[in-house]
FIKOLZA-1660 file (N, C-alpha, C; in steps of 0.1 Angstrom, whole numbers, plus 5000, padded with zeros to 4 digits):
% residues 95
   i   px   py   pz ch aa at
   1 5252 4611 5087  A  X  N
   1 5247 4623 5094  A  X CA
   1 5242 4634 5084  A  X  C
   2 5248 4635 5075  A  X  N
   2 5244 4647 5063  A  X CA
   2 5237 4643 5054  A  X  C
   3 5234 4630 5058  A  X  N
   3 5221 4627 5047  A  X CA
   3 5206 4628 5057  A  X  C
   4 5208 4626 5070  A  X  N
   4 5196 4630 5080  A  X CA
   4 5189 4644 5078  A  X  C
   5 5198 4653 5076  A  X  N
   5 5197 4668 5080  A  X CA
   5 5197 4670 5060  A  X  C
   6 5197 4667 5050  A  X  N
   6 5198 4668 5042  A  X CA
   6 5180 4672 5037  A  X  C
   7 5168 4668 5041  A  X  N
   7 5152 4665 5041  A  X CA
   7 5153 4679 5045  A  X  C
   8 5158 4681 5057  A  X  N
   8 5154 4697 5063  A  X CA
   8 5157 4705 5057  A  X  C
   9 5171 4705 5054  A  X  N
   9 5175 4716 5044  A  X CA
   9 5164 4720 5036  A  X  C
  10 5165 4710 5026  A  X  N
  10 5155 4712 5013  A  X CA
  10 5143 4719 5016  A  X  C
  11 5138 4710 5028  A  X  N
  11 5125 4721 5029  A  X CA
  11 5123 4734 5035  A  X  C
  12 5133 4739 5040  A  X  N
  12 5134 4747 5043  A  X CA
  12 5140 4758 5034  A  X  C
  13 5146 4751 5024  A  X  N
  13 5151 4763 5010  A  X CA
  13 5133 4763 5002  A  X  C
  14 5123 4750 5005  A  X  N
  14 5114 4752 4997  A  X CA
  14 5102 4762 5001  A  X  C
  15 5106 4762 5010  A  X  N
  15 5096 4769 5021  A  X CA
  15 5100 4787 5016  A  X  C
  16 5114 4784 5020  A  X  N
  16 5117 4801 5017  A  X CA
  16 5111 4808 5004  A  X  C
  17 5115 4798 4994  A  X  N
  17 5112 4801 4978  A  X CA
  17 5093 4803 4979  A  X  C
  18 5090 4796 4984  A  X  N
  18 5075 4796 4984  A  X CA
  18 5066 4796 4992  A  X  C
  19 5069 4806 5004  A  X  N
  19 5063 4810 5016  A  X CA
  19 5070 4832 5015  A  X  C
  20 5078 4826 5023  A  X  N
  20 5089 4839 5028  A  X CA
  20 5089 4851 5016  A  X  C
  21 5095 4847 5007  A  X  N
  21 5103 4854 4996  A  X CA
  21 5092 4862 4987  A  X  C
  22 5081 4853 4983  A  X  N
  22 5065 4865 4979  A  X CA
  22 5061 4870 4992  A  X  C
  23 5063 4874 5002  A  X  N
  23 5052 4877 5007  A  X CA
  23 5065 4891 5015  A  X  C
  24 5076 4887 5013  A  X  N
  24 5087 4901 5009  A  X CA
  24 5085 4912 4997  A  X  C
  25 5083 4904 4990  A  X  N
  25 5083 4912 4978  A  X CA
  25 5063 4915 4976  A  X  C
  26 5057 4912 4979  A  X  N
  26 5042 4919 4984  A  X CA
  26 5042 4928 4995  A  X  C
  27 5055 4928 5005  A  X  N
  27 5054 4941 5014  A  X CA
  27 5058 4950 5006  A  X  C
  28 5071 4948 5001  A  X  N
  28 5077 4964 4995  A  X CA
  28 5065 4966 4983  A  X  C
  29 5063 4958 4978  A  X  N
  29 5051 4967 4966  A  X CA
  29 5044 4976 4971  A  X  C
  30 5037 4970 4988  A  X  N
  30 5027 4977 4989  A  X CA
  30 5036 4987 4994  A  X  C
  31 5049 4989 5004  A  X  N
  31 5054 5002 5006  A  X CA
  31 5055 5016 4998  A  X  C
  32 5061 5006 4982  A  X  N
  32 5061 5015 4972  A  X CA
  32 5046 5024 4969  A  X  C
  33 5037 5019 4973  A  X  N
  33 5023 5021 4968  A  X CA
  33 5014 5032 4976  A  X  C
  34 5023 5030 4993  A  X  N
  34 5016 5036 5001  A  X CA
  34 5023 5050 5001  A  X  C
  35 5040 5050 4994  A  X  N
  35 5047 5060 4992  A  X CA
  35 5042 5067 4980  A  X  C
  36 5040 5062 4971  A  X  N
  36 5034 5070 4955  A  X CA
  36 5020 5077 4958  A  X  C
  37 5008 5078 4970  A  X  N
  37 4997 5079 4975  A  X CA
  37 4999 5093 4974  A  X  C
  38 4992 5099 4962  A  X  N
  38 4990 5118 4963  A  X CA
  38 4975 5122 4956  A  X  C
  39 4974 5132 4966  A  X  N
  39 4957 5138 4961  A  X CA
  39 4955 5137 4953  A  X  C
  40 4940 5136 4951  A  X  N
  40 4937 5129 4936  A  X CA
  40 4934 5118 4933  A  X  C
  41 4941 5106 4939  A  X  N
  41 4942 5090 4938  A  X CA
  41 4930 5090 4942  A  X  C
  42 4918 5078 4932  A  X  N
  42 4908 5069 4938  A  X CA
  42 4915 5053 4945  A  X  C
  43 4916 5058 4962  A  X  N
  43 4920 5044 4965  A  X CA
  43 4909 5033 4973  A  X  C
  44 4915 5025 4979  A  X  N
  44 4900 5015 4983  A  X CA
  44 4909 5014 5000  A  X  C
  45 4901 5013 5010  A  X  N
  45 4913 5007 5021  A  X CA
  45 4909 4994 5024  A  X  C
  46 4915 4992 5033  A  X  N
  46 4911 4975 5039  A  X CA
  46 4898 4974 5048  A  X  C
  47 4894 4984 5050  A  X  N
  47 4876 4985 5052  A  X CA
  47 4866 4983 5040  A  X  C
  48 4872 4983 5029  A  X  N
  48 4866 4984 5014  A  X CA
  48 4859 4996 5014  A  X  C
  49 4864 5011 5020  A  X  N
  49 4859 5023 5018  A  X CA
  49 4868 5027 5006  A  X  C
  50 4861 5034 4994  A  X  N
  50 4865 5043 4983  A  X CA
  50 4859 5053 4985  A  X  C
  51 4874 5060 4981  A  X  N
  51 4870 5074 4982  A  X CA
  51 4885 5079 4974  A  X  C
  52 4884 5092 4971  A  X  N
  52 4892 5105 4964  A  X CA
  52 4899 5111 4978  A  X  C
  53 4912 5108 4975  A  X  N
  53 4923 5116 4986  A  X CA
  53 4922 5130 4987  A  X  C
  54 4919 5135 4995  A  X  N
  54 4921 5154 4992  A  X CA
  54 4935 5154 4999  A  X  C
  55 4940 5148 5006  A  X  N
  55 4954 5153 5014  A  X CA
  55 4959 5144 5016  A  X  C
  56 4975 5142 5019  A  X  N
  56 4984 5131 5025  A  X CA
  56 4992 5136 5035  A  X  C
  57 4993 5132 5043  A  X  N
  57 5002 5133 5055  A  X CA
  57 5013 5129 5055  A  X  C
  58 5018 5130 5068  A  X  N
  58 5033 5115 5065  A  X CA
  58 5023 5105 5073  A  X  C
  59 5013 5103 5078  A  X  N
  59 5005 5090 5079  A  X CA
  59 4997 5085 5084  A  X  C
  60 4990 5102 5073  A  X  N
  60 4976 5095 5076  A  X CA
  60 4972 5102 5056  A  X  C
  61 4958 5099 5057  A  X  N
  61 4953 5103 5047  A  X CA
  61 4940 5110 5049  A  X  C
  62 4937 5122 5037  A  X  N
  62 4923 5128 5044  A  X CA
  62 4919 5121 5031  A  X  C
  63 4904 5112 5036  A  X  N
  63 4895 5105 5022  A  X CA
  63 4883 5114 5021  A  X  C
  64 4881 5121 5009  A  X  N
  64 4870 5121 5009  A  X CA
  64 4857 5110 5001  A  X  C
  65 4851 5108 5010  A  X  N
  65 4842 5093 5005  A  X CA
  65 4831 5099 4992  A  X  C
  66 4824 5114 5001  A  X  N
  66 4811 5117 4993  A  X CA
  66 4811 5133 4994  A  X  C
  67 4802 5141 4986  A  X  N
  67 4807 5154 4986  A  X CA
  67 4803 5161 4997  A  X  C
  68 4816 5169 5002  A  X  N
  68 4818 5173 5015  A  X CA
  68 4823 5165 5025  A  X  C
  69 4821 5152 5024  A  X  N
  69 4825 5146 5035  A  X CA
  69 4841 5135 5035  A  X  C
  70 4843 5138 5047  A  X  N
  70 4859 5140 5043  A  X CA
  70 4864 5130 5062  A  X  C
  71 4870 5118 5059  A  X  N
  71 4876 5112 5064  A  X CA
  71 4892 5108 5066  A  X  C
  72 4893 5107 5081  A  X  N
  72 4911 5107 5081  A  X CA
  72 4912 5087 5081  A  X  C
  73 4917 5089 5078  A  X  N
  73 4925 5069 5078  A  X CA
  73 4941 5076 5080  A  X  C
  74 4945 5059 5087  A  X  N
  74 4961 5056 5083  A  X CA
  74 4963 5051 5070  A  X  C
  75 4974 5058 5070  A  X  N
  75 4980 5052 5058  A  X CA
  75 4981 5041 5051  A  X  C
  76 4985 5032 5063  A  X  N
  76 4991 5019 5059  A  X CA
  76 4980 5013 5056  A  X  C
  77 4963 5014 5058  A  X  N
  77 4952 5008 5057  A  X CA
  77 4949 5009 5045  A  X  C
  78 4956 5017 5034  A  X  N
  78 4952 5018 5020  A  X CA
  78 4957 5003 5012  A  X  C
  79 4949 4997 5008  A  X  N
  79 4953 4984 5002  A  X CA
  79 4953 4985 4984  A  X  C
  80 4948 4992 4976  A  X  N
  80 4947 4995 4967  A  X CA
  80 4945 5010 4960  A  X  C
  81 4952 5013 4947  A  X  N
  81 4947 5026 4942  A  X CA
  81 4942 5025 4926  A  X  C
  82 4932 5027 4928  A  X  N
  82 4926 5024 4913  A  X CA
  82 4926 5034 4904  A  X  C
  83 4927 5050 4908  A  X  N
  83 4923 5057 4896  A  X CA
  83 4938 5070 4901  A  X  C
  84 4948 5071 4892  A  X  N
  84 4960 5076 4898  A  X CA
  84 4950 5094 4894  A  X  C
  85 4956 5100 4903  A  X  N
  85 4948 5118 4906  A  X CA
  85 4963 5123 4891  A  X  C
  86 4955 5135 4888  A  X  N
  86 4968 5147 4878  A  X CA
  86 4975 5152 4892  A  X  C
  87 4987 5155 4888  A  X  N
  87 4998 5159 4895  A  X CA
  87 4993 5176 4902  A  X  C
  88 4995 5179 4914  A  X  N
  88 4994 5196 4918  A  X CA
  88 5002 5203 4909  A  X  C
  89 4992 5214 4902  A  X  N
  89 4997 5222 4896  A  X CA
  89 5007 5238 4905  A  X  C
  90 5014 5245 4898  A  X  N
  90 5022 5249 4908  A  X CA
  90 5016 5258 4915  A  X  C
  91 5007 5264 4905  A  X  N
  91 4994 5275 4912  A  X CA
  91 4991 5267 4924  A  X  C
  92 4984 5256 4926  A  X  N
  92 4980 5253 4937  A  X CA
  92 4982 5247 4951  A  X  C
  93 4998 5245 4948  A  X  N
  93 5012 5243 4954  A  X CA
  93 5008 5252 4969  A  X  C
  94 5012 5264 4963  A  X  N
  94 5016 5274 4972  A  X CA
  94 5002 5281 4978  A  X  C
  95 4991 5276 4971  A  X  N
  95 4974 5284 4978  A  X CA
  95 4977 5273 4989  A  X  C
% end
């Protein structure tokens, strides 16, 4: 009997190792990534729009694509960030 169910097992530990388990650890990256997202960042979304963040929400983002023009997305639609933005200075904190 434990040699029948013995095929399943296996492939089902192989499956985990090599299905399940990357594609865990490709969510939280991208979590990590959609959390690190501050003005300034050149990101790309899953539309393949680039653009320079002027604002972050809790979730959404304001893009601006071209000058003056300025679009809202979700958050989670950000798939990459290519160019990290300088940090807000404290001057411009509080404007």
């Amino acid at each position: 009997m434990l040699i029948q169910f013995a095929p399943m097992v296996l492939i089902l530990v192989v499956f985990y190792f090599l299905m399940i388990r990357p594609q865990q650890k490709r969510a939280k990256e991208h979590r990590a990534l959609l959390a690190a997202v501050r003005r300034g960042d050149t990101v790309v979304t899953n539309a393949g729009i680039i653009g320079k963040v002027a604002k972050v929400q809790e979730g959404e983002v304001l893009l601006e694509v071209a000058e003056g023009v300025r679009i809202r997305i979700l958050k989670s639609t950000v798939a990459e960030v290519r160019t990290k933005g300088q940090p807000v200075a404290d001057d411009e904190k509080s404007a």
